[in-house]
N, C-alpha and C positions, 0 to 999 in steps of 0.2 A: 478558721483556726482549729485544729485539733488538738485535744485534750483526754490526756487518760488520767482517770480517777481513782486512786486505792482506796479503799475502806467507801465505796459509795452509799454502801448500806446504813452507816453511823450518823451522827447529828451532823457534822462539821460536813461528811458526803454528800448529804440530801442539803446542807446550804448550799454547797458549791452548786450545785445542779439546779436550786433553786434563784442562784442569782448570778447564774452564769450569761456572759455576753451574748448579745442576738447572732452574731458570728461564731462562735463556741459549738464545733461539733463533739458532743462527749460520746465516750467510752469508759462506764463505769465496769470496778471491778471488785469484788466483797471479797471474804472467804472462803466463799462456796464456787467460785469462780477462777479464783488464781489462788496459788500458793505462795505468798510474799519472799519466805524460805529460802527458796527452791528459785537459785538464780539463772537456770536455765529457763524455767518458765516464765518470767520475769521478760528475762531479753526477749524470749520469743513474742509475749504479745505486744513486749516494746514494736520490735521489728514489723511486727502486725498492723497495729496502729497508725504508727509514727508520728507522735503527737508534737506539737510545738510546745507544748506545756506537760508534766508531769505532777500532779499534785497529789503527796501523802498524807492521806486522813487517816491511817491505818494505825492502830498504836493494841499494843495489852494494856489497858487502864484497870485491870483488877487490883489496886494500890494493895489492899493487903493481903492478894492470894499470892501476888508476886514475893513474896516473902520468902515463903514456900515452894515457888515455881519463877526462881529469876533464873531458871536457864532458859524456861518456856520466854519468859519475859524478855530478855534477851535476844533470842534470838527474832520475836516480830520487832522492838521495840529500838534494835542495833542493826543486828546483821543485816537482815531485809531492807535496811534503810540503805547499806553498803553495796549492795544490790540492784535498788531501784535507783540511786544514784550513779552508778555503773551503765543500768542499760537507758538512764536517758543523756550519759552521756556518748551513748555509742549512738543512739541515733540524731543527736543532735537540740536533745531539745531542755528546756529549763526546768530545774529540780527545785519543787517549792516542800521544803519541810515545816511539821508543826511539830513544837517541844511543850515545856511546861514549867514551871513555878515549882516543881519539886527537884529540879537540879541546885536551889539553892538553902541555906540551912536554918531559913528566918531570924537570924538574930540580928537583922539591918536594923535601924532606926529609921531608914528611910526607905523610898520605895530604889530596886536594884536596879540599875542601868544594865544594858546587853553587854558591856566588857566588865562587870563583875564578877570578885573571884566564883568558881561552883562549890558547892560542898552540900552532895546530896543528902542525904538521912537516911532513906531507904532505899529498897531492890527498886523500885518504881521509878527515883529520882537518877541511881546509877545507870539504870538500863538505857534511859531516854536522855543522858549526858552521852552517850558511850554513841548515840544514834547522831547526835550531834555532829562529832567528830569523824563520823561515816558516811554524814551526807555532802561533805567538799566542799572547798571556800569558794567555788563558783556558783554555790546552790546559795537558795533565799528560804532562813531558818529563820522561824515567828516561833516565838514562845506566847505562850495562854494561858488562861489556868479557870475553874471554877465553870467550866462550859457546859451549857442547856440551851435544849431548844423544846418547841413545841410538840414535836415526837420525841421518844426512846425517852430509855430510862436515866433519870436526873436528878438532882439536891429540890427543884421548884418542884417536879408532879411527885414529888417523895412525900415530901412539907402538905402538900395539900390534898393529897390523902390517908396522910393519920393525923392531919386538924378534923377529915370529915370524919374518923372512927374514933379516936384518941378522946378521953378527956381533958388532956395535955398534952404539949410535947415536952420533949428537954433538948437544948440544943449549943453545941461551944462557942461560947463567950468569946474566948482566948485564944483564937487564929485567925486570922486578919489576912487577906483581901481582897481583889475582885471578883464578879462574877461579867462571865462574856455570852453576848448573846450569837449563837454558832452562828445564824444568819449575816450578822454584822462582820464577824469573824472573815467568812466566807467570803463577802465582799470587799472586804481590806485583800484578800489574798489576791483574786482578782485581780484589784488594783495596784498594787506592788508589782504582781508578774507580770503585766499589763506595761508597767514603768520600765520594766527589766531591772528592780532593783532585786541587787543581791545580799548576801553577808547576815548575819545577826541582829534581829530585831524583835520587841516584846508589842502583842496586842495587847487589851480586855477591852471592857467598859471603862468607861472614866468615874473617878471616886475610889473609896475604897468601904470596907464594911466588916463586921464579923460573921460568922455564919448564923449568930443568933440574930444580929440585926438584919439578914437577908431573909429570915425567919418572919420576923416579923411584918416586915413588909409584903411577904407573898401573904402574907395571912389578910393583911389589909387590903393589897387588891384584890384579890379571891373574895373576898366580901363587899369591896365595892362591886367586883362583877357579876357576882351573883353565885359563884361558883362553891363558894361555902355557906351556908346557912345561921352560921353561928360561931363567935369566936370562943376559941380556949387559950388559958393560959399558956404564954411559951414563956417557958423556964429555962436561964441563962444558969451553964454549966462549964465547967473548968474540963478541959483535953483529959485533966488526970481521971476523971470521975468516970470518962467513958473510953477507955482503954483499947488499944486497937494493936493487931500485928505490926504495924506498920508507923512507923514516927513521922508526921507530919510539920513543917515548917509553922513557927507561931507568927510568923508576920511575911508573905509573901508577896505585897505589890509591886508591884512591875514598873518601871519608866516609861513612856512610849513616849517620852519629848522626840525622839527621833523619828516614829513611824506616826507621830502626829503632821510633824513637819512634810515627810514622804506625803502623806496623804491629804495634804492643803486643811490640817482642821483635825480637830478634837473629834473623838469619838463622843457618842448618846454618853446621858447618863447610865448606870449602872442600873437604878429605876428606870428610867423614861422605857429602856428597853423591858425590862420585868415587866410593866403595862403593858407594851407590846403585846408582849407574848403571854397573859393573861390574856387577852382579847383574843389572841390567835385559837385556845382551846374551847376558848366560849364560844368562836364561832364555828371550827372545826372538829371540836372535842380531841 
């Protein structure tokens, strides 16, 4: 089975790659390699390839430079999606897109089902709505939110290198919810495109949390593994206190009754994987 990868360079890329099928021949492609843009180069290494599976890892996740730059944003985060849906459907083969928990406006009471209304906040949320709508009701669109992995930069190796220099941190109380482990991630996508299912459906971890309670617990594994030396105080703070370009949903959980069901079974905890992948830098750095 052949396989081309956008963004292989990024967390969600290096999972695919890391937990792709013993039958999976890949073809990874970064920034430095393809221009997503640029829908002639696009088809052309489509036509190159010709992969049975197309999978996009690709996105602008600069939440609050996109502010300032949602045409930039825009155009990897929409049109490129218009594009790479385009040339795999010219060569025939299945379009797996990744979205995110900023297409909706948090003011749910509950966690948001996949046909719930959108209503983004920011350039970040509009852009990657707009991607949605460009990758065609025959492609299989996972929404995500809160993702880390053991490489590149992330909310866990952020937390755990200014517990080791910081006297404190401070960190929001008042946004709510998952965090996803890209590995895991990775392998649900696998599995879906593998099923041949298509249409609208949300991942994460199971649970839900705030970012200071996700705070605290990297603080607490990093100390059971050794990785921090010493606890500091983490100081629970209100969204207002720490101000940002970009307006963030205050309650974003996800549903995944549905791609629970797709995938015979509940995803890890929210923890169980955080342990994971505290273990993965303690033995990999």
């Amino acid at each position: 089975m052949k396989v081309l990868i956008v963004g292989g360079k990024g967390q969600l890329g290096r999972g695919l790659a890391a937990t792709a099928p013993a039958d999976a021949e890949i073809v990874s492609h970064d920034i430095d390699t393809l221009d997503i843009t640029d829908p002639a180069a696009v088809l052309a290494v489509a036509r190159e390839v010709q992969p049975q599976v197309v999978f996009n890892a690709a996105a602008y996740t600069a939440v609050d430079k996109a502010e300032s730059e949602e045409d930039v944003a825009l155009a990897v985060n929409a049109t490129a999606v218009g594009h790479l849906a385009a040339a795999a459907r010219d060569v025939g083969a299945r379009f797996v897109h990744v979205s995110t928990d900023f297409v909706f406006d948090g003011l749910s009471g509950v966690p948001y089902l996949p046909d719930a209304p959108t209503a983004p906040l920011a350039a970040y949320g509009r852009t990657k709505l707009a991607g949605e709508k460009l990758a065609g009701e025959d492609a299989l669109i996972v929404r995500t939110a809160w993702v880390y992995a053991p490489t590149g930069g992330n909310f866990v190796r952020t937390m755990l290198r200014l517990m080791g220099e910081r006297p404190e941190v401070r960190v929001v109380a008042d946004q709510i919810g998952t965090p996803t482990y890209a590995p895991g991630l990775a392998a649900a996508l696998w599995t879906m495109a593998g099923k041949g299912i298509s249409g609208m459906h949300h991942y994460t971890d199971a649970g839900a949390c705030s970012w200071y309670d996700f705070a605290v617990a990297i603080q607490e594994e990093g100390l059971a593994a050794g990785l921090l030396d010493k606890a500091v105080p983490v100081i629970p703070i209100n969204a207002s206190e720490y101000p940002t370009p970009a307006t963030r949903p205050h309650y974003s959980v996800l549903d995944k009754t549905s791609t629970f069901a797709a995938l015979g079974g509940p995803t890890p905890h929210w923890r169980a994987n955080l342990r994971k992948m505290i273990a993965e830098i303690k033995t990999h750095g």
